[in-house]
N, C-alpha and C positions, 0 to 999 in steps of 0.2 A: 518170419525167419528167412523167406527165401532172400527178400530185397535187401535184408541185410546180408546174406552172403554175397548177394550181386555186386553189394557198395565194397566190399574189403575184398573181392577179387579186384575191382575196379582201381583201388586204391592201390593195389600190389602191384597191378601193372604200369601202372603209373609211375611206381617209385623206383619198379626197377628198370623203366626206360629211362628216365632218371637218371638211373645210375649208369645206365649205359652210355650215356650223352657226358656224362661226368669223366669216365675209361676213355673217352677220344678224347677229350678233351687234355686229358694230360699225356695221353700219347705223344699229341700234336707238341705237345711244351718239351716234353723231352725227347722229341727225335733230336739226336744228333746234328750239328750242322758241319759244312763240307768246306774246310776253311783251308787253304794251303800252308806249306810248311812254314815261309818264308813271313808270311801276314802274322801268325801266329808269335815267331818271335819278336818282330816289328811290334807286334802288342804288350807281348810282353817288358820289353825293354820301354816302351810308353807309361807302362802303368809301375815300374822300379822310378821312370824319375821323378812321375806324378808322386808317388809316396815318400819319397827322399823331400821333395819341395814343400808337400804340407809337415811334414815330420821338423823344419824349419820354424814353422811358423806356431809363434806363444801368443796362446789365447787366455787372457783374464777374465774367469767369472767373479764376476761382485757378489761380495759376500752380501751384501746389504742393498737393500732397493730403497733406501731414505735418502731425502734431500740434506741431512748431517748426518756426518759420517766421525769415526775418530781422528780422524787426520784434520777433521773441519773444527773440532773441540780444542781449545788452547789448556793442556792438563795442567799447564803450571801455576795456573791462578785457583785452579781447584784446591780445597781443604786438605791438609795431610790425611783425612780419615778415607778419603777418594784415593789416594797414592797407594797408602799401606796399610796392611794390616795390625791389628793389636795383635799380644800371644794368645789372649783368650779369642780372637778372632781364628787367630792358625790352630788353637784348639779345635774349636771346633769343625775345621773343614777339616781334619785328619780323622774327626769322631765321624764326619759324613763323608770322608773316602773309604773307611772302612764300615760305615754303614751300606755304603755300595757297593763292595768289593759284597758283602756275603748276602746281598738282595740277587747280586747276577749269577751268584752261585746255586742259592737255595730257588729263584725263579729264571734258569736261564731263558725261557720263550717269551718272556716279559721284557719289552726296550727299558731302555736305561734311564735312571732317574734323571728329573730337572733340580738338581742341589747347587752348584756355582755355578753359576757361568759369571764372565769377565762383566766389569762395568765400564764405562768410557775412559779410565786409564787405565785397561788392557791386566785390572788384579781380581783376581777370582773373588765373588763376595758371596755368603751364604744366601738363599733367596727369602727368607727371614728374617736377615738384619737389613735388607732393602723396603721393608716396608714400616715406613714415618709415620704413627698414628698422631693427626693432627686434627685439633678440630678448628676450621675458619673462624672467621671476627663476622662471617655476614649471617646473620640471622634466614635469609632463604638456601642456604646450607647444611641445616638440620637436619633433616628429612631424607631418605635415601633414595625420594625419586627426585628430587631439585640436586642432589649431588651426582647420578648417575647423568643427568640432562646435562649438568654442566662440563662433566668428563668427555659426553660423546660429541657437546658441542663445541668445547675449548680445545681438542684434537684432532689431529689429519690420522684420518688409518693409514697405515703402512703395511702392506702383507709379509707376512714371512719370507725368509727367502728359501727353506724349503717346505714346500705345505705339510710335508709328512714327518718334522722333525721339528723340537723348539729348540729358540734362537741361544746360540751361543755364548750369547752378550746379554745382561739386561742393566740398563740403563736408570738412573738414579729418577728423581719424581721429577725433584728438581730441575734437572737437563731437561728432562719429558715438558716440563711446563715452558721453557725458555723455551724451545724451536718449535713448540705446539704440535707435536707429529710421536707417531710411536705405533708399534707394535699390540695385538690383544694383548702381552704379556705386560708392556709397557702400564696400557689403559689398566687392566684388571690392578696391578698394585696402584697408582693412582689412586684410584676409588676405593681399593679397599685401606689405604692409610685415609683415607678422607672418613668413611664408615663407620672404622673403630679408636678415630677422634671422637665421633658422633653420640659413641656408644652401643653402636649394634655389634653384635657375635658375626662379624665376619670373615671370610676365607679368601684367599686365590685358589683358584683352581687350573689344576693342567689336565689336559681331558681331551673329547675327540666331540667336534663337533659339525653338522652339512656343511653342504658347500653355498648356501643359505648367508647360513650365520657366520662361515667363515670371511663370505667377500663381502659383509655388510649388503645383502642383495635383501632389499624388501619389496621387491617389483610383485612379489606376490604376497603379501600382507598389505591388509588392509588400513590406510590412515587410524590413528586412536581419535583426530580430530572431526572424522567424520563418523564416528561410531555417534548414534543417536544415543544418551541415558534413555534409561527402563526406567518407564513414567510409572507411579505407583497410581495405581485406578481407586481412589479412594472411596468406599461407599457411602452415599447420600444416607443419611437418616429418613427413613420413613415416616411421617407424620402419622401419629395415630389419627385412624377413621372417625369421622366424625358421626357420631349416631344416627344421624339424622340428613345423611349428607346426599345430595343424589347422584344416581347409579348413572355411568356413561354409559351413550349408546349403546348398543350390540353391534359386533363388527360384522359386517355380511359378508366381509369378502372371505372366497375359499380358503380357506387351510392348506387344505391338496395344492392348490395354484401355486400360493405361496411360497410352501415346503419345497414343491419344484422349481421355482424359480428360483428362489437362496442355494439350490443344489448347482442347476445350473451355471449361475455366476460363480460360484466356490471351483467347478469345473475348471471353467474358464480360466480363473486366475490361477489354478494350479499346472496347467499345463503351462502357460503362457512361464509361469517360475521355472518349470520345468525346463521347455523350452531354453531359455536364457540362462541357466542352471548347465545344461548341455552344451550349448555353445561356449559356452567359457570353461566347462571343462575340456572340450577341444582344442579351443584356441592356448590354454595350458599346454596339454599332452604334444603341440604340437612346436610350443617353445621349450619347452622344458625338456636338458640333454638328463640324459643317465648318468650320475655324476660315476666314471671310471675309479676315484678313490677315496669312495662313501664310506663312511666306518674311519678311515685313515688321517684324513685331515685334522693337523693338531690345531685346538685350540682353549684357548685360558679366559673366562670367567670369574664372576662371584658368586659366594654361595653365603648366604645370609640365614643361619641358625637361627629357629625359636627361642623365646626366652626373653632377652634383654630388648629394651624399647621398646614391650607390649607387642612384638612380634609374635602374632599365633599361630602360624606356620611356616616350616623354612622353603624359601626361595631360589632362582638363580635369578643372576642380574646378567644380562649381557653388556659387556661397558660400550663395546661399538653405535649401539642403536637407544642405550639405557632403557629398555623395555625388560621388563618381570616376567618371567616363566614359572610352572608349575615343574617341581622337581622330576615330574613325568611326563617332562617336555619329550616329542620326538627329535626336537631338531639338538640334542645332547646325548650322542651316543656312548660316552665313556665316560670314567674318570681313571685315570691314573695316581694321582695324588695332590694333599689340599696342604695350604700351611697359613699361618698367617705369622706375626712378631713375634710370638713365644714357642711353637713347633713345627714338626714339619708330621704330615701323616699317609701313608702308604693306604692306596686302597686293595684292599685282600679280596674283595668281591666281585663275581664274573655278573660281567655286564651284557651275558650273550640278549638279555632283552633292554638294552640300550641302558638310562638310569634307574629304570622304572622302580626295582626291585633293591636297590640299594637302601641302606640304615645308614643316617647320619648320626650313630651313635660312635660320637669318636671315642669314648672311652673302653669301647670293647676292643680289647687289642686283638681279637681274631676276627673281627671283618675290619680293623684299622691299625696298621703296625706303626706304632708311632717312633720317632730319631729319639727325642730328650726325654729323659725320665719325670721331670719339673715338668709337671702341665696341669692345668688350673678343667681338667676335665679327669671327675670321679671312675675308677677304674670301677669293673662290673667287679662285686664281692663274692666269695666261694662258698660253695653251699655250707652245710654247716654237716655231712658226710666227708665230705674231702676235706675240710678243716678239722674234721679230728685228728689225724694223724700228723697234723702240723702243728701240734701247740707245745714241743720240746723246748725248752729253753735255750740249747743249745744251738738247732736251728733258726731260730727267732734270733738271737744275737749275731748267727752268719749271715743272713738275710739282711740285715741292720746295716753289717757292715759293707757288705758288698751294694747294698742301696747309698748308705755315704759316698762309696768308693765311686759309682758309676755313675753320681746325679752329678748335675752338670745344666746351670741357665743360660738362654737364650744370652749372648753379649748386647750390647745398648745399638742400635740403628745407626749405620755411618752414615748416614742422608742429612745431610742439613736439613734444617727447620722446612718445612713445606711454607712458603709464603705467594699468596696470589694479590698484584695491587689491585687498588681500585680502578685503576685503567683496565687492567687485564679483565679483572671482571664483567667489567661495565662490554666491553667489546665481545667479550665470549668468541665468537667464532671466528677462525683463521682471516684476517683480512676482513673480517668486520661481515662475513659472507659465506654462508652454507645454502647447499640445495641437495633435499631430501628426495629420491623418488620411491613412490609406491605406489601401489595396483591402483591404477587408474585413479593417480591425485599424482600431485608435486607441489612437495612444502620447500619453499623460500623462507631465508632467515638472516636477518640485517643485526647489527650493533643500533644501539640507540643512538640518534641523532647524525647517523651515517648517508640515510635519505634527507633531505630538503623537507617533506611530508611530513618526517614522522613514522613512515612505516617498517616496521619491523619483522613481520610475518605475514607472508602473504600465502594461499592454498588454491590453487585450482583442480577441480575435478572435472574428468574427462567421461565419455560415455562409451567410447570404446576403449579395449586393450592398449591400443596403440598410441594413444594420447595426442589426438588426431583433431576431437571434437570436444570442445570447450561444454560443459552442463554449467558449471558457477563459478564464482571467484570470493575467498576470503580473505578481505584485508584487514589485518589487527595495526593498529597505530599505540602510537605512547608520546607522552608530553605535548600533546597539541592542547595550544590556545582554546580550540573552540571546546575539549573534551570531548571529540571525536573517538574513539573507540576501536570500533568496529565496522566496517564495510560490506555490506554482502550483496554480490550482482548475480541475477539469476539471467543466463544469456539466454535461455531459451523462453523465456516468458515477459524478459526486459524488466523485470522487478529490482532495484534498489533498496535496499534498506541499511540504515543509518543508523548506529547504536551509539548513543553517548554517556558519560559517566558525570555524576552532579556537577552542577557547577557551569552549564552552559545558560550565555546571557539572557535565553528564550525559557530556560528551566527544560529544556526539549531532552527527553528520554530515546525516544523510537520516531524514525522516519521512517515509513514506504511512500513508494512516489516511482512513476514512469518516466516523468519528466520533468525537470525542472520550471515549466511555463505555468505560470499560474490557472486555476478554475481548472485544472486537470484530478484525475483519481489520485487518490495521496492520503496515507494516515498519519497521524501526527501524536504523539502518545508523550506524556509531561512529567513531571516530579510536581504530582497535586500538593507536598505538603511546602512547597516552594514558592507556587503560585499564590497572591492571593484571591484568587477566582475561585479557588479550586477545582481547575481543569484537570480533567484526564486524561481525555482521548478525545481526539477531533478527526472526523471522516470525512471528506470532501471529493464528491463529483461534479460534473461539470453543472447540472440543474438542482444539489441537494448542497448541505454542511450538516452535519448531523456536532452533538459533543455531548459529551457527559462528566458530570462534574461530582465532586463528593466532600463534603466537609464546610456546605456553604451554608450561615444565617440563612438563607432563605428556603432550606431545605431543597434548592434543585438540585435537579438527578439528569436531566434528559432535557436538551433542545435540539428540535428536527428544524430544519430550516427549506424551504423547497423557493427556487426562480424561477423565474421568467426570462424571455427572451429583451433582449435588451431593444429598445424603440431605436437607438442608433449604433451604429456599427464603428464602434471605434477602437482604438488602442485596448489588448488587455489587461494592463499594466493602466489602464487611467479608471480603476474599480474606485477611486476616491472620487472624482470628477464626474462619472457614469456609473455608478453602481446598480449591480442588478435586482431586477426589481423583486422586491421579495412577493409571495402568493399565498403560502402556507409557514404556519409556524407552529410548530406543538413543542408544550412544555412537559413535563412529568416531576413532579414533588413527593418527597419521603413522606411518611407518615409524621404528624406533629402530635404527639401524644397529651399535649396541652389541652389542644381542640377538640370539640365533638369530629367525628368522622360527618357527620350531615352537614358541615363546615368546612372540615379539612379538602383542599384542593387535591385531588390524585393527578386529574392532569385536564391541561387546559389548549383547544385551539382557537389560534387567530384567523380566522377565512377571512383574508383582507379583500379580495377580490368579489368574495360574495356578501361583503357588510352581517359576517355573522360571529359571535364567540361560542365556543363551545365548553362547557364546564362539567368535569366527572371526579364525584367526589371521592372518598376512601369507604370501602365496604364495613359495614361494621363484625364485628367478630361472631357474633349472632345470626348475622344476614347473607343471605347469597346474591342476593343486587343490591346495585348503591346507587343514590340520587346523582341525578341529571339535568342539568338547567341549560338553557340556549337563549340568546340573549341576538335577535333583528336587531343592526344597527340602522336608522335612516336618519337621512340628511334633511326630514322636515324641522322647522322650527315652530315657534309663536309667531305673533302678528305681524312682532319687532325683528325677527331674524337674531334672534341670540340667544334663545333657549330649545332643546330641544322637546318637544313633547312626548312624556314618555307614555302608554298605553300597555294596556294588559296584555295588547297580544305581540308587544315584542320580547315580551319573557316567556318562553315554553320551557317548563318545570316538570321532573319526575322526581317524585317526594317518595320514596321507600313509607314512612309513618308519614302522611300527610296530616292526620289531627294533633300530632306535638307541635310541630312549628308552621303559622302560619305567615309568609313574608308579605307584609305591606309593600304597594308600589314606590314608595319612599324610600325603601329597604331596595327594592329591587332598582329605582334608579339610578342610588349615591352607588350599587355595587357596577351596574353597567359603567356608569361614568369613572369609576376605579380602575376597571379592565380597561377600560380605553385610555387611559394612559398608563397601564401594562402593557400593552400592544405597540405605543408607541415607544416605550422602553427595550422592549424586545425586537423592535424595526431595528433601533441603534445599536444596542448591544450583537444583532447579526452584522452590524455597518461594519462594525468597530474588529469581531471576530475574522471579517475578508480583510481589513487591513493588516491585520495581524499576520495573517497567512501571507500580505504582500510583503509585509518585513521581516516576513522569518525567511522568505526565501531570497532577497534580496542580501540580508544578513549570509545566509547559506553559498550564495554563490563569493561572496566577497572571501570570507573563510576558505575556501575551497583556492580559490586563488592565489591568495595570501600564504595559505595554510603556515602560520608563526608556529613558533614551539616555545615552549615555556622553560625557562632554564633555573635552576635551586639556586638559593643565594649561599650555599655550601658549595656550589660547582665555581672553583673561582678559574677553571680552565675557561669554562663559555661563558661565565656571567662576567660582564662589560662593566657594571657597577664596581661587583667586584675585584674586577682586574683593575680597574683603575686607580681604586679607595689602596688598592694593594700597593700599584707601584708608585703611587704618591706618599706612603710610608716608606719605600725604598729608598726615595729622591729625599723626603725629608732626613732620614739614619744617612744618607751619603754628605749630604749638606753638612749634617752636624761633623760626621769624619773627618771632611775638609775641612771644615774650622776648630776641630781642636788639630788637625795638623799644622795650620796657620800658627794656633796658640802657642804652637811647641817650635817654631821658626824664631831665628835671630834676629830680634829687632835691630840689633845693632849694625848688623853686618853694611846694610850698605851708606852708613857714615863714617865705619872703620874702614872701608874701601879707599875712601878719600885721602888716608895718609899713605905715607910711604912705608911700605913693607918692614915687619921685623924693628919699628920702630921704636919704643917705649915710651909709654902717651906720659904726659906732662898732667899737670894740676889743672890746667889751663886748658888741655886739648881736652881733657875730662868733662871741666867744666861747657866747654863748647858744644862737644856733643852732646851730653843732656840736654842742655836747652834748644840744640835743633832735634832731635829725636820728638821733645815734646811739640812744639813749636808743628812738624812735620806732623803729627797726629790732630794737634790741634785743630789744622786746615783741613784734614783730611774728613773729621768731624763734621765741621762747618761745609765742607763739600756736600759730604753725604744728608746733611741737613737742606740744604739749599736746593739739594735735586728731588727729596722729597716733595719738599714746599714746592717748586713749580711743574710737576706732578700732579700736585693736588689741585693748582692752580689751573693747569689745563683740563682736569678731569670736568673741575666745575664750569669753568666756560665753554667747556662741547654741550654739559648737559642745560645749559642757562640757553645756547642756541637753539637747542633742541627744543625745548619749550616755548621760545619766542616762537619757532616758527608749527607748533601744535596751536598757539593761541590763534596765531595766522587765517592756518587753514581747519579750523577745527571742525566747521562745515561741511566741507566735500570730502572728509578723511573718510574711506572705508573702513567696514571692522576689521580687514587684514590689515590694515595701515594700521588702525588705533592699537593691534596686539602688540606689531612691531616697535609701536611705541611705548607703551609700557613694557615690553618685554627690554628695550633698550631703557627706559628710567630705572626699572631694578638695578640691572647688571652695573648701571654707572654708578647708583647709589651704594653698590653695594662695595665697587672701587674705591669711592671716596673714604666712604668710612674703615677701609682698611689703610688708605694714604693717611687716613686722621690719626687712626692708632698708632701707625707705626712711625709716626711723626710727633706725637709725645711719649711714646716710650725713647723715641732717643733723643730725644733733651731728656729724661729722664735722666736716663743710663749714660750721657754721653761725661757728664761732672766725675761718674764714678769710677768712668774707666780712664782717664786723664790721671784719676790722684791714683788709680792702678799699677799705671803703666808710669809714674814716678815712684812710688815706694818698689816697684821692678827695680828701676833705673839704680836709686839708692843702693840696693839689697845686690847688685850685679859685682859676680865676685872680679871683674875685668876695673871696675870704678868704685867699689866700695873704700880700697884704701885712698884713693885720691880725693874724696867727697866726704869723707869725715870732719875736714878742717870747716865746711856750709853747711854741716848739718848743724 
């Protein structure tokens, strides 16, 4: 007791020297100062014309922080529904001025509703009929987290201009989708006509939310792309014991030791979290300001009701970051009120604990005062106590009437159609380009085919706060050639990994690899049902190959591969020329349920170095060991040097039953001489396996180079095919234009030119002209015939040279020569034969259009009376 009185005398005096340090201090501030009479009005007459000169000067606050403004929007090309209103429109904002008029009355401490405000040609619109429920033509549009992603990606946020009040204006979808920028109020109707196209029970919401969610700040949330899924541990089934089975050792080591030691490391790691747990909670506390108007800052939302589209609990959406909250988010401190295209609803409930405690039962009109009587949400029904005294007839039919009298629907959406192209689509983000940051990552995001690569999303995560020190890099690709995928560099360990989707020319699924240089550490992982090997997975170090296969006739499962040093030191890249020398090989085979198991091969090594095989069969199901055979190979012969001699003691055999089967040395020869050329099978199928790895990475680096992209023969923007097939239909439709313009020209005109003006043609001038009219065709016929014919005549005499001189040299021609040359014999043959065609269709056609263009002549009302007397 004493030392506590010692610490709060100590404490007193402390505070009240304090305060005494505090007393001088403002003594010193307001002592008087000693200023002359003269100085004094000198100052003051200074500070009369300083206020006179700024009281001059007009200052303009902008109302709006957007790069389009109304002054930037042309109104006149907009719809009349954008100009003006209907009567049922000015209906109802006089039902929502006087719903406001007696909200401010009956709640005056409550701000003021968000019911009109102005749209970009400056006329009040309900915020109700602002929202165009549409549902898109793109199937990844469904779903309300591919629409929310597409809202927060196809949009520039634009802050409020004031954070503690909403915007006085709001802005049609349409306009919002044309300049790609808007406000939370903007975004939230966006998405939510997008929603309840969709078919979900969606809202906008006006409401209060941190200062977080209000600036799109996610520096302190964690990427969703590095969130690892929660692996489900699935349990092994236990094999029943077998009765007979035997007991494993006894473990001798301590319990105690043990127990201590898993205590210990469990220690370890918890402090060590702890640790790193603490320092980023510092390094927070020490970025992170006290937001001054927490609670205050307004902000608008979606709020997505249970119920419809199998939604089992309601949600909010935030449109800025399209991330999903729990309705008892903290970063949602209010609601004021929610509406969507059929009503508008007031929230009656104190939100002193943020949203936590709110019922979105909007049909209870005393926790939700709703505008329109029409609403497609069941009101709560009266007990069946307070409905007795309401069942008078007379009441019931004033009720009735006064329900007719004040019901009143929602008017039709002035918003044009929501339409988004496929351009627009396709590109998503502003300028084809977004950058995300978050706590310790930064997501990058491209339009397709915007990079050269291919890449579209890229992720790096940092290991400190500050984003200072690189840990990895995630690169997502799209439409590459090779069906590249996925990229992933781990910079502090130098790991690569390579993920590709089917369809690449190697069947290649998964790369890891350090380096691209060959006989390096590297996994190689396949699409086995692609391959016909059926490879899986290939591991390769600089003295092993290991692979494993599944689905093969020959029941392999497993070849280990083990080298040697190479006798000469040459090129890495020359493993076809110098391969290394192999040492060890082991194989392992599936069970063959055909077979006895005292036959069936489990697994077999090549000891090439030591001239031996080793052979271990499959256990039988009954048995707890399996046979064993070993097979000396030597290099003796017979007399002649061509046979080898085989003896008992180069087969050492462990027979599990040895009285069932006994093998003759005949038996055991033909099997030796078998494996030995399974041995030399498996020498070349490992040859052939290191070449493989030289051409996949050869293939790899050429790709990587290259990196081409693959374009749809639906995309007739990038596809070159069909851009071309296109505008050679253009050329052909312009062609034909021209000549039926030609068709519709005055043959005559320029032989009627020839006479003298205003003339009146004679029998004879009649006659004259005809026959030069035809006469003039006729040549022109025979032109167009003649130019054909020597045409065709030159085509064939280029390609007649060309052959004399293939016959010539047809010896020292290379095969790029010999292509050129046949690439050059199509193209001419294939000239010719169009000179052929088009050189009897008009002698066809040329007889036809002659006696044409005479019964024209005839039939011409300018020489029809003059040519009657020859016809």
């Amino acid at each position: 007791m004493e030392v506590l009185k010692e610490k709060v005398e100590e404490e007193e005096e402390a505070e009240r020297a304090e305060r005494a340090e505090r007393a001088e201090r403002a003594k010193k501030m307001m002592r008087p100062m000693e200023v002359r009479k003269e100085d004094t009005t000198r100052t003051q007459e200074m500070l009369r014309d300083l206020e006179r000169k700024l009281s001059e000067i007009e200052v303009s606050i902008p109302e709006k922080s957007s790069t389009f403004t109304k002054d930037a929007i042309d109104t006149s090309k907009l719809p009349l529904s954008y100009q003006s209103n209907t009567p049922k429109e000015e209906h109802l904002l006089q039902v929502a001025d006087n719903f406001s008029r007696q909200y401010s009355h009956l709640c005056p401490d409550r701000v003021p509703l968000f019911l009109y405000p102005v749209n970009e040609c400056n006329v009040p619109k309900f915020v109700s009929t602002t929202i165009r429920p549409t549902l898109m033509p793109y199937p990844e549009l469904y779903n309300w987290d591919t629409c929310a992603q597409f809202v927060s990606d196809f949009l520039s946020a634009v802050p409020l201009p004031d954070p503690l009040k909403p915007p006085s204006y709001l802005y049609s979808s349409t306009m919002v989708l044309k300049y790609q920028e808007g406000n939370c109020f903007d975004f939230s109707t966006l998405l939510c006509s997008m929603l309840l196209g969709a078919g979900y029970d969606a809202y906008c919401v006006y409401g209060y939310g941190s200062q977080d969610l209000c600036h799109m700040d996610l520096t302190r949330e964690v990427c969703p792309l590095t969130m690892k899924p929660k692996e489900v541990v699935k349990e092994e089934e236990k094999a029943p014991p077998k009765k007979y089975a035997v007991k494993p050792p006894r473990d001798l080591t301590s319990r105690f030791e043990r127990e201590q030691e898993i205590k210990r490391q469990e220690g370890v790691k918890a402090e060590e979290e702890k640790r790193l747990k603490q320092g980023e909670r510092l390094a927070e506390q020490e970025s992170a300001k006290t937001d001054p108007l927490h609670g205050l800052r307004v902000h608008s939302w979606v709020l997505v009701l249970s119920g419809k589209r199998e939604v089992p609990e309601s949600f909010f959406i935030d449109p800025f970051t399209a991330r999903s909250y729990s309705t008892q988010d903290d970063h949602f401190l209010g609601i004021e009120s929610l509406w969507n295209h059929k009503n508008y609803w007031v929230n009656m409930q104190d939100c002193w604990n943020c949203c936590k405690d709110l019922v979105f039962d909007l049909g209870d009109p005393v926790r939700w005062e709703y505008l329109l009587l029409e609403t497609d949400k069941p009101l709560l029904s009266l007990t069946e106590e307070e409905d007795d005294g309401t069942n008078d007839d007379d009441d019931a039919e004033n009720l009735g009437k006064e329900d007719e009298d004040k019901s009143f629907d929602m008017p039709c959406s002035w918003v044009e159609q929501i339409e988004i192209s496929p351009e627009a689509f396709e590109t998503r983000c502003p300028n084809g380009k977004k950058v995300i940051q978050y706590k310790r990552a930064r997501l990058e995001k491209w339009a397709p085919y915007l990079n050269n690569n291919g890449l579209v999303r890229r992720l790096t995560t940092y290991e400190d706060l500050e984003c200072t020190k690189i840990l990895e890099i995630k690169e997502w690709f799209q439409n590459r050639e090779d069906m590249l995928e996925l990229k992933h560099i781990n910079k502090v360990t130098g790991l690569n990994i390579d993920y590709f989707k089917p369809g690449h020319p190697q069947a290649l699924r998964v790369h890891s690899y350090t380096s691209m240089q060959p006989e390096m550490d590297r996994v190689m992982e396949f699409y086995e049902k692609v391959r016909v090997d059926g490879l899986i997975k290939r591991e390769e170090t600089p003295r092993t190959m290991t692979e494993y296969y599944q689905g093969r006739p020959d029941l392999l499962s497993y070849r280990h591969v083990n080298f040697g040093p190479r006798t000469k030191k040459l090129a890495l890249n020359s493993a076809e020329s110098n391969p290394r020398p192999v040492v060890k090989i082991t194989e392992r085979f599936f069970r063959n349920p055909a077979k006895p198991a005292d036959e069936d091969v489990a697994e077999r090594v090549f000891l090439i170095l030591d001239e031996r095989i080793q052979l271990r069969y499959h256990c039988r199901e009954d048995h707890l060991t399996a046979s064993k055979r070993e097979f000396l190979w030597r290099t003796e012969g017979d007399s002649k040097g061509n046979k080898i001699i085989m003896t008992p003691d180069m087969c050492l055999s462990f027979e599990v039953e040895p009285m069932e089967h006994t093998k003759k040395l005949l038996y055991q020869y033909e099997a030796m001489m078998k494996l030995k050329n399974e041995e030399k099978l498996a020498r070349h199928q490992a040859w052939e396996s290191e070449l493989e790895v030289l051409e996949i990475l050869k293939l790899r680096e050429e790709e990587e180079e290259a990196h081409a992209l693959t374009i749809s023969i639906y995309d007739t923007k990038r596809n070159e095919k069909s851009k071309e097939y296109r505008e050679a239909m253009e050329r052909m439709m312009h062609e034909e234009h021209l000549w039926q313009a030609e068709a519709q020209l005055d043959y005559l005109a320029p032989f009627l030119a020839q006479l003298p003006p205003g003339e009146k043609l004679t029998r004879w001038q009649a006659m004259r002209l005809k026959d030069e009219c035809l006469s003039d065709f006729k040549q022109r016929l025979i032109d167009k015939a003649n130019l054909i014919q020597a045409r065709f005549e030159k085509e064939t005499q280029e390609l007649q040279k060309q052959q004399q001189w293939y016959q010539e040299n047809q010896v020292t021609l290379t095969p790029e020569d010999e292509d050129l040359y046949l690439s050059y014999c199509s193209q001419a043959m294939f000239r010719i034969r169009v000179m052929e065609q088009r050189l009897n269709r008009h002698k066809e056609l040329a007889p036809l259009k002659y006696l044409a263009l005479e019964e024209k002549l005839y039939k011409d009302p300018r020489l029809v009376e003059l040519l009657k007397v020859f016809v």
